[in-house]
MILUM-218082 format. One record per atom (N, C-alpha, C): z, x, y; residue number from 0; atom name. Coordinates in Angstrom, 1 decimal. Example, Ala and Ser with C-alpha at 12.3 -4.5 7.8 and 13.67 -1.06 7.14 Angstrom:
<r <7.8 13.2 -5.7> 0 'N'> <r <7.8 12.3 -4.5> 0 'CA'> <r <7.8 13.2 -3.3> 0 'C'> <r <7.1 12.8 -2.2> 1 'N'> <r <7.1 13.7 -1.1> 1 'CA'> <r <7.9 12.9 0.0> 1 'C'> 
END
This chain:
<r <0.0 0.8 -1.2> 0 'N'> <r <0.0 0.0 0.0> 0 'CA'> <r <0.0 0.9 1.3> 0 'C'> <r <0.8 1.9 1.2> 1 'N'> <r <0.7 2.9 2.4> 1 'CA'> <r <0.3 4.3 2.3> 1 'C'> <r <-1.1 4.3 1.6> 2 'N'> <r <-1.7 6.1 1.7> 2 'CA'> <r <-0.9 7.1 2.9> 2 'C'> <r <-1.3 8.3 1.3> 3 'N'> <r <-0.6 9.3 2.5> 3 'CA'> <r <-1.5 10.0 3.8> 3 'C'> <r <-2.6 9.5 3.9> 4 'N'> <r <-3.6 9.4 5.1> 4 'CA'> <r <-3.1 8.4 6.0> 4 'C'> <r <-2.2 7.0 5.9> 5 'N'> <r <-2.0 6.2 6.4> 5 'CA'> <r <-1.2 6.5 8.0> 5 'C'> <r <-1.7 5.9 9.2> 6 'N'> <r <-0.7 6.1 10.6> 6 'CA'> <r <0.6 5.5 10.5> 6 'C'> <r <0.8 4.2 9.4> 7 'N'> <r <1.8 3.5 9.7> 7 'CA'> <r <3.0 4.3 8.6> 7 'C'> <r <4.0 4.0 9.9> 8 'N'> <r <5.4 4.9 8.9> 8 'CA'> <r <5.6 3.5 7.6> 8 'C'> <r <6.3 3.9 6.9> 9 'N'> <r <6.4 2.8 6.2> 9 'CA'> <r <8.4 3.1 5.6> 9 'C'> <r <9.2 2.4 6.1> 10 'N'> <r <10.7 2.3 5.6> 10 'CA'> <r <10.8 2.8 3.8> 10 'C'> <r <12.0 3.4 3.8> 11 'N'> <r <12.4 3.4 2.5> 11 'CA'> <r <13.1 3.1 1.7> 11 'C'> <r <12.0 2.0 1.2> 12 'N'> <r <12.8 1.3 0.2> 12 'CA'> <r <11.7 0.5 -0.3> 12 'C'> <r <11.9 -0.6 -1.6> 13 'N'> <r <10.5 -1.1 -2.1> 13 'CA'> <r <11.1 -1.6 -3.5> 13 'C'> <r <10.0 -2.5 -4.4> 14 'N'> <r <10.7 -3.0 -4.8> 14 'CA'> <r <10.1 -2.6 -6.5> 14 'C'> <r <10.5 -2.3 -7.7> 15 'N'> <r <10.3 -1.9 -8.9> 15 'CA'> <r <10.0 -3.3 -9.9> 15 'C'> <r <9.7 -4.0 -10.8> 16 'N'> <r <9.4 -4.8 -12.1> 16 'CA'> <r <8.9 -4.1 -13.2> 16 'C'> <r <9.8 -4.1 -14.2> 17 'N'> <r <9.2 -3.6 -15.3> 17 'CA'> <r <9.8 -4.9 -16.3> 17 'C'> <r <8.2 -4.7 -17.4> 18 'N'> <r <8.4 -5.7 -18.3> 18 'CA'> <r <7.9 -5.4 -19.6> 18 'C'> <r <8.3 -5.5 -20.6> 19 'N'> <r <7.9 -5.3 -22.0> 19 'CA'> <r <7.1 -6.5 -22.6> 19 'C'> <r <6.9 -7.5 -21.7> 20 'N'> <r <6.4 -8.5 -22.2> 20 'CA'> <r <4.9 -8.2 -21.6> 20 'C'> <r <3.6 -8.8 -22.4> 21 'N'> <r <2.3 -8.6 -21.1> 21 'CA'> <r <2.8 -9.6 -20.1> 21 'C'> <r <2.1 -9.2 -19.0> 22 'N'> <r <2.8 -9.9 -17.5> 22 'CA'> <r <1.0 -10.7 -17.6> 22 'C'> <r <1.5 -12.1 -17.0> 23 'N'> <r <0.3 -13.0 -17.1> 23 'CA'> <r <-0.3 -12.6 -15.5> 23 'C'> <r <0.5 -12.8 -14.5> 24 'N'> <r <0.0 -12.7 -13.4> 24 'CA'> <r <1.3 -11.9 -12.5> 24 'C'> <r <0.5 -11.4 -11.4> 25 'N'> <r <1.8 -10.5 -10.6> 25 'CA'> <r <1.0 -10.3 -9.4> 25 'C'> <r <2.5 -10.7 -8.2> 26 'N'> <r <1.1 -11.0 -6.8> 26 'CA'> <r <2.5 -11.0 -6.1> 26 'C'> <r <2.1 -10.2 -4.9> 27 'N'> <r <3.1 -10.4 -3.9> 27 'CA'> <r <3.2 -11.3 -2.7> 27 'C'> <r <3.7 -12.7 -3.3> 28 'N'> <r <3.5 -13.8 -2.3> 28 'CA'> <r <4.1 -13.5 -0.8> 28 'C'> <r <5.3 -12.9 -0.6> 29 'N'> <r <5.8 -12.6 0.4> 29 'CA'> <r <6.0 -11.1 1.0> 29 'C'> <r <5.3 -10.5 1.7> 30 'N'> <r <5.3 -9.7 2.6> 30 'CA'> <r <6.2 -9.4 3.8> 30 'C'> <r <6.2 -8.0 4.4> 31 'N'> <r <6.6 -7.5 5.4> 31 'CA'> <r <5.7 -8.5 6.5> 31 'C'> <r <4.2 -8.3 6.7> 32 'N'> <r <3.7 -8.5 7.4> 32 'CA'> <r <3.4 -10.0 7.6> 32 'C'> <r <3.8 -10.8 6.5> 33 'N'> <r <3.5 -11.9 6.5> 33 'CA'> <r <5.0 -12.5 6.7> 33 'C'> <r <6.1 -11.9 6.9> 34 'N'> <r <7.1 -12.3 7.0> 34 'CA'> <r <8.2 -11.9 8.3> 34 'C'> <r <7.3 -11.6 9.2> 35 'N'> <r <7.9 -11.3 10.7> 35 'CA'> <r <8.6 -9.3 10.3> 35 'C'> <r <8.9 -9.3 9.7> 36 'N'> <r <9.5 -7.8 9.0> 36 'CA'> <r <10.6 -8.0 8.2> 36 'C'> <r <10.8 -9.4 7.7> 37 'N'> <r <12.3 -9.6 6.9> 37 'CA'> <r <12.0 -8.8 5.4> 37 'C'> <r <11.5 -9.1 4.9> 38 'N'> <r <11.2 -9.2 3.5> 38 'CA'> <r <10.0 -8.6 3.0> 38 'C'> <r <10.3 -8.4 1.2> 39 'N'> <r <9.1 -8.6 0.6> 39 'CA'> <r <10.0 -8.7 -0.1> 39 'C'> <r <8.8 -9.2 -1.2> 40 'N'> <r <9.0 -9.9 -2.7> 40 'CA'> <r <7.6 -9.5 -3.8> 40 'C'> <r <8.3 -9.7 -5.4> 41 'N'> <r <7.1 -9.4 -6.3> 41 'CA'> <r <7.3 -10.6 -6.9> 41 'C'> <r <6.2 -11.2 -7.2> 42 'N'> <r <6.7 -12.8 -8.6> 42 'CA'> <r <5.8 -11.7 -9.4> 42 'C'> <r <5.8 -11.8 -10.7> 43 'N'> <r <5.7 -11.7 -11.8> 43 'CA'> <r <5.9 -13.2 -12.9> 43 'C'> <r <4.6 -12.8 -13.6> 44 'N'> <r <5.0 -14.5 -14.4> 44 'CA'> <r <4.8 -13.6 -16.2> 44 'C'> <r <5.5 -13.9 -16.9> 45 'N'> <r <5.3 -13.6 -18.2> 45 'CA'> <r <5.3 -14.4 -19.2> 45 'C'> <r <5.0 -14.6 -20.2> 46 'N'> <r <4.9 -16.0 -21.6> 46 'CA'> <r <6.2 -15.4 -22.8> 46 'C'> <r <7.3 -16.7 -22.7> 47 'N'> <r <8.6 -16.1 -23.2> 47 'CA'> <r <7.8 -16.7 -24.9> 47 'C'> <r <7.4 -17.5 -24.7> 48 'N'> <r <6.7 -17.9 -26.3> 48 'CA'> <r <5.5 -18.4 -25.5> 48 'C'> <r <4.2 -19.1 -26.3> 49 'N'> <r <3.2 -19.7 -26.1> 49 'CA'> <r <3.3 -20.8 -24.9> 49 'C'> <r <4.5 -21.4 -25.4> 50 'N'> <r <4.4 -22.8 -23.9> 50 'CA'> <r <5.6 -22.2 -23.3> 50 'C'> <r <5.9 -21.5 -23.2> 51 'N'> <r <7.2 -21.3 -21.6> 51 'CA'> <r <7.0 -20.0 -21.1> 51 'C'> <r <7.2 -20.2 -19.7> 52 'N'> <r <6.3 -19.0 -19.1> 52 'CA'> <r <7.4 -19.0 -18.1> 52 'C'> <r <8.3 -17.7 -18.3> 53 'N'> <r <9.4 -16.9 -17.3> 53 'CA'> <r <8.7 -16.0 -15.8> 53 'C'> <r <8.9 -17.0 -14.6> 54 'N'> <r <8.6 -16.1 -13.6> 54 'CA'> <r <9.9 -15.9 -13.2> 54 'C'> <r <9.4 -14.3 -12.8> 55 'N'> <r <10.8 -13.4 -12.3> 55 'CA'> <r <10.2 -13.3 -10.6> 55 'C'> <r <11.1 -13.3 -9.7> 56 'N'> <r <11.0 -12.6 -8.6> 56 'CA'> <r <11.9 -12.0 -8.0> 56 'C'> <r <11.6 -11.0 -7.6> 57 'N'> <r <12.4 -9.7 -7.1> 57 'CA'> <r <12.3 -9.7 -5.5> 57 'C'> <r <13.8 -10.1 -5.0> 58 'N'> <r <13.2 -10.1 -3.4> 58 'CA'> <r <13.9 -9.2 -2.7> 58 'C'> <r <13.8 -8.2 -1.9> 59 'N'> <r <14.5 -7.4 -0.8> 59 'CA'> <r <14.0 -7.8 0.2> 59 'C'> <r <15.5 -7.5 1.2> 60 'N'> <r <16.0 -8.7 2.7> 60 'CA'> <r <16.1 -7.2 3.4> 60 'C'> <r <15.8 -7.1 4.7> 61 'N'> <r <16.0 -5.9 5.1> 61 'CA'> <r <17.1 -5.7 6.1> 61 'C'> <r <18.3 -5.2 5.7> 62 'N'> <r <19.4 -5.4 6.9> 62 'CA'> <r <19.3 -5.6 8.5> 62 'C'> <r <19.8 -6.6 8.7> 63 'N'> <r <20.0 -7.1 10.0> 63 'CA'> <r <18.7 -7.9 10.5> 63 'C'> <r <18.1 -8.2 9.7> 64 'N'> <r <16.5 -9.3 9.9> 64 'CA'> <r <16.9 -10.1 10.0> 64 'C'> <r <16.3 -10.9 11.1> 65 'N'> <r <16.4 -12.6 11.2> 65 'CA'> <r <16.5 -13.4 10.3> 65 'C'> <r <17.7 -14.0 9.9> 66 'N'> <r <17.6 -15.1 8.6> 66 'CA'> <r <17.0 -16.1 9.1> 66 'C'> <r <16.6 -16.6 10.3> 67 'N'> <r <15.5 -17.2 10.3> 67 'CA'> <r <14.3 -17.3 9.5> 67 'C'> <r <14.0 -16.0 10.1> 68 'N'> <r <12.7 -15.6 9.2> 68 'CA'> <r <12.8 -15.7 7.5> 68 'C'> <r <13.6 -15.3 7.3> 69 'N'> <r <13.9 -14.6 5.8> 69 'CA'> <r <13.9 -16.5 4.8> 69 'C'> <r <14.7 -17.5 5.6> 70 'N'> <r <14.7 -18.8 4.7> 70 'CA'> <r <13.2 -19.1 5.1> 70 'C'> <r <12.5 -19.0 6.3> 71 'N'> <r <10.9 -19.3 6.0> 71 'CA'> <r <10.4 -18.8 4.9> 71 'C'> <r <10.3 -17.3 4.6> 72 'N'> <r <9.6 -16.7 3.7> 72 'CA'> <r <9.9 -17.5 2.4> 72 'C'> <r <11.3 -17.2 1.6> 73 'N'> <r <11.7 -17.8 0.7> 73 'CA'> <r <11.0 -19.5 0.7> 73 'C'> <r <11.0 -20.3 1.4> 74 'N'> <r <10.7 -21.7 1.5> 74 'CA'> <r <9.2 -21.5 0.8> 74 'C'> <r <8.5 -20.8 1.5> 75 'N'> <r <6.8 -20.4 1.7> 75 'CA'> <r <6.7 -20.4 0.1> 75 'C'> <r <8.1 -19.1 -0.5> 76 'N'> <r <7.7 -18.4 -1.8> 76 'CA'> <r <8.4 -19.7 -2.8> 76 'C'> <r <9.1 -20.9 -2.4> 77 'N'> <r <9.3 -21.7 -3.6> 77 'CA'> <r <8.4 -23.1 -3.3> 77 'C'> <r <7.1 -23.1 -2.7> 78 'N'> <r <5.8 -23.7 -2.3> 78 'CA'> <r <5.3 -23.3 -3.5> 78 'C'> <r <4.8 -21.9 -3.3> 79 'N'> <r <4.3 -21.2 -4.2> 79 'CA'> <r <4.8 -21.2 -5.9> 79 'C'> <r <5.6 -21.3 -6.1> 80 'N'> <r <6.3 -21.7 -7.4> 80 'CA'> <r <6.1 -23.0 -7.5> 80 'C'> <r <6.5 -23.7 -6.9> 81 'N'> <r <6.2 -25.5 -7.3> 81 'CA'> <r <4.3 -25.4 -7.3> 81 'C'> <r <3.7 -24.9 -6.9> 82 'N'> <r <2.2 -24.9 -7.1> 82 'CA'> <r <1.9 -24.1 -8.4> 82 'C'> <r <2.3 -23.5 -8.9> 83 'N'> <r <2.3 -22.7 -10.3> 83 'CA'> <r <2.3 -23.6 -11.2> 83 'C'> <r <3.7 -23.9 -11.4> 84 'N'> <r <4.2 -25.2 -12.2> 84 'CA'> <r <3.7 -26.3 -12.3> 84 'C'> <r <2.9 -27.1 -11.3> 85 'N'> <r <1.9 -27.7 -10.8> 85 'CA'> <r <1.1 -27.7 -11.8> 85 'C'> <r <0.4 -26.7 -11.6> 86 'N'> <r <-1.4 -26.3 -12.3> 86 'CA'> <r <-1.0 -26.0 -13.8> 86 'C'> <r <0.4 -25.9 -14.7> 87 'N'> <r <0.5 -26.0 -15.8> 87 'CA'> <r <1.4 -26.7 -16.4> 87 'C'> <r <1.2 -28.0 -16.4> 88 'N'> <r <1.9 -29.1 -16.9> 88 'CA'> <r <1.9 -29.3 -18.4> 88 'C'> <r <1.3 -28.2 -18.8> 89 'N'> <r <1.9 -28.3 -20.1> 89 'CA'> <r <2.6 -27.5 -20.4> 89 'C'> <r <3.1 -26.8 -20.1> 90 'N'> <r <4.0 -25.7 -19.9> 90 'CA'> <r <5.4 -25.3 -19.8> 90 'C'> <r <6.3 -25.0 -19.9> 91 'N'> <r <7.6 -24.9 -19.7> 91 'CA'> <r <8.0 -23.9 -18.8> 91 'C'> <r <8.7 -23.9 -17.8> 92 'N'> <r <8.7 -22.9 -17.0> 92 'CA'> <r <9.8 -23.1 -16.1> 92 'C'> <r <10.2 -21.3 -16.1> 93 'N'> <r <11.5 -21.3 -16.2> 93 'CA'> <r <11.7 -20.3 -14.7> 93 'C'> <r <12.7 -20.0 -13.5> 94 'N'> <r <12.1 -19.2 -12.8> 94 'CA'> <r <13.2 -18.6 -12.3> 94 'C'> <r <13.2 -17.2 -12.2> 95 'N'> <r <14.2 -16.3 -11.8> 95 'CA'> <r <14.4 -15.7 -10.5> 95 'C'> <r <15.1 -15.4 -9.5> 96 'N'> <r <14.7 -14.9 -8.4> 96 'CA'> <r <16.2 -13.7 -8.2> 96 'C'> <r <15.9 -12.9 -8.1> 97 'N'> <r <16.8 -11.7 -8.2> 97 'CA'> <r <16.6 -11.0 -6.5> 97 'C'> <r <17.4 -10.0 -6.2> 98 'N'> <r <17.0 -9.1 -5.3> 98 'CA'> <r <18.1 -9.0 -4.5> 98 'C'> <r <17.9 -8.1 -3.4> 99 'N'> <r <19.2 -7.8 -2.2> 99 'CA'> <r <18.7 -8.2 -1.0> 99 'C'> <r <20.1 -9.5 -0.8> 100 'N'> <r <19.2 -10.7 0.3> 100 'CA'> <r <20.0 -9.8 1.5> 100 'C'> <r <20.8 -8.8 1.4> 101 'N'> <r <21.6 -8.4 2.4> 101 'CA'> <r <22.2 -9.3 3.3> 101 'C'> <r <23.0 -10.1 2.6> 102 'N'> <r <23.8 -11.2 3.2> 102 'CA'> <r <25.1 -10.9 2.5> 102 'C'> <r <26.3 -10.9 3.5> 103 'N'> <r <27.7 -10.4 2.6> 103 'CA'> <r <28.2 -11.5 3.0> 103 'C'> <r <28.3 -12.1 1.5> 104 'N'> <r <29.0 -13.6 1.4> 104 'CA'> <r <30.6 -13.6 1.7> 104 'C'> <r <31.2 -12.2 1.5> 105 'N'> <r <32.6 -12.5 2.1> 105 'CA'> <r <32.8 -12.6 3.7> 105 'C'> <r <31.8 -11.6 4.4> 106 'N'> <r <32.1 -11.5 5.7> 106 'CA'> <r <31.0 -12.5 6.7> 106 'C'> <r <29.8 -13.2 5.9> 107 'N'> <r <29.4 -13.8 6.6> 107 'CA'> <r <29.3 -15.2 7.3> 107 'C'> <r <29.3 -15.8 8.3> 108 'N'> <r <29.6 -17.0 9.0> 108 'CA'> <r <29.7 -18.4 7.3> 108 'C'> <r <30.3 -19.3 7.7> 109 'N'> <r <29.8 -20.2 6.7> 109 'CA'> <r <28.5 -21.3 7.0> 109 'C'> <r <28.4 -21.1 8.1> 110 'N'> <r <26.5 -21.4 8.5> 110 'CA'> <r <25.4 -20.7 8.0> 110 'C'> <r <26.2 -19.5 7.9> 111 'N'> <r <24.7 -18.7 7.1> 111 'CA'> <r <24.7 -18.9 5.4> 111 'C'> <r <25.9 -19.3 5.0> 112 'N'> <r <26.0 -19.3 3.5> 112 'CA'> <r <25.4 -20.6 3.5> 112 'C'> <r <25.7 -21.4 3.9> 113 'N'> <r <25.0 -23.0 3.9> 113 'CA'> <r <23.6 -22.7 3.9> 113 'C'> <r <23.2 -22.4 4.8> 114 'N'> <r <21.4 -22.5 5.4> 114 'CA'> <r <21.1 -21.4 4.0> 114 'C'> <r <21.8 -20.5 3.3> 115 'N'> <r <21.0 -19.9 2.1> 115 'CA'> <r <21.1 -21.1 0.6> 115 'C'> <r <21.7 -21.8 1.1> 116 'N'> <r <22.0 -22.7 -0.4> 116 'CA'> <r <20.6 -23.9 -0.2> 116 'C'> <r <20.6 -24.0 1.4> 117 'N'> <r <19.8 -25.2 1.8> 117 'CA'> <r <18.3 -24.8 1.3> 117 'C'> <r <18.0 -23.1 1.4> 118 'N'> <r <17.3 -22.3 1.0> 118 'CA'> <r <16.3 -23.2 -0.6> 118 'C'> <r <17.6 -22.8 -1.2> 119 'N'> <r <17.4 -22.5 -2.7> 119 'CA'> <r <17.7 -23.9 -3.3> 119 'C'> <r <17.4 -24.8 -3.0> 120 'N'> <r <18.0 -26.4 -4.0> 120 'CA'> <r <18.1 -26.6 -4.9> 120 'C'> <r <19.1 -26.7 -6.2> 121 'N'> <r <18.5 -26.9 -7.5> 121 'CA'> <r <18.6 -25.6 -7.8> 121 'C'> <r <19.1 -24.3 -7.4> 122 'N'> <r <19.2 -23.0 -8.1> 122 'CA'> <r <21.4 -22.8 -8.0> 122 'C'> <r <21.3 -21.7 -9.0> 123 'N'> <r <22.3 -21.7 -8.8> 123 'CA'> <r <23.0 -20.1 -8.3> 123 'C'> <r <23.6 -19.6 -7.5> 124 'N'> <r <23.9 -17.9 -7.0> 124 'CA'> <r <24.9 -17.7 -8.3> 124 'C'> <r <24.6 -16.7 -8.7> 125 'N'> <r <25.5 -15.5 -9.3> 125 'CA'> <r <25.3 -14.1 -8.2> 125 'C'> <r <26.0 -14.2 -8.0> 126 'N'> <r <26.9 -12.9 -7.4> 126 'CA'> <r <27.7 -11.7 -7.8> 126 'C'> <r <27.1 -10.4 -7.7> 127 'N'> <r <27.8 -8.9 -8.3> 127 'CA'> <r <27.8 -7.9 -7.0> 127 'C'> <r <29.7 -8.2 -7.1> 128 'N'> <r <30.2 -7.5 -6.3> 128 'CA'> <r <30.8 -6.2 -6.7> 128 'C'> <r <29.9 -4.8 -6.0> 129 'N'> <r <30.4 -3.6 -6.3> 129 'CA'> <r <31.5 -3.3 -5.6> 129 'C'> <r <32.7 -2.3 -6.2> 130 'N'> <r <33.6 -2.4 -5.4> 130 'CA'> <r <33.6 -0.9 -5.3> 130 'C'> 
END
């Protein structure tokens, strides 16, 4: 994405998927550029058997970005999931969303924990706290 010919610096950090399963499709719905500079994300979709298809997404939040921005992106990227699931109605499908939203649930407002739940409907947070 950023050759070493490239002018633009590019931050460090980024995001890894590995899968032992074949990966059916892998596309980066959400972007730096397409996301004001909050985010990026990977979906990956893989086949857990013939009819159930596990999409994983991996998202990194970039400290101190507009959570404005950041619940757009996510919104945009579970459009994009409900249109997946959509187009295969016969299908079972299951969907994962992992990553570092850089949001510190102990120290942050309870407005911002709200508007992330308002986020996600119908999902549930698991949370790992390093100490």
């Amino acid at each position: 994405m950023y050759p070493s010919t490239s002018q633009s610096s590019r931050p460090h950090y980024g995001l890894a998927v590995y899968s032992r399963l074949p990966v059916l499709q892998s596309c980066q719905p959400v972007s730096l550029a397409n996301s004001c500079g909050t985010v990026e994300c990977t979906l990956v979709q893989v086949a857990v058997q013939p009819s159930v298809i596990l999409s994983v997404v991996s998202v990194y939040r970039r400290p101190a970005s507009d959570l404005n921005h950041f619940t757009t992106a996510m919104s945009h990227l579970l459009e994009q999931l409900g249109a997946y699931q959509a187009d295969q109605s016969d299908v079972t499908h299951h969907i994962l969303i992992m990553g570092d939203f850089n949001i510190d649930c102990l120290h942050q407002s309870a407005r911002s924990i709200q508007k992330m739940t308002a986020v996600f409907p119908g999902y549930r947070q698991l949370v790992c706290i390093s100490l």
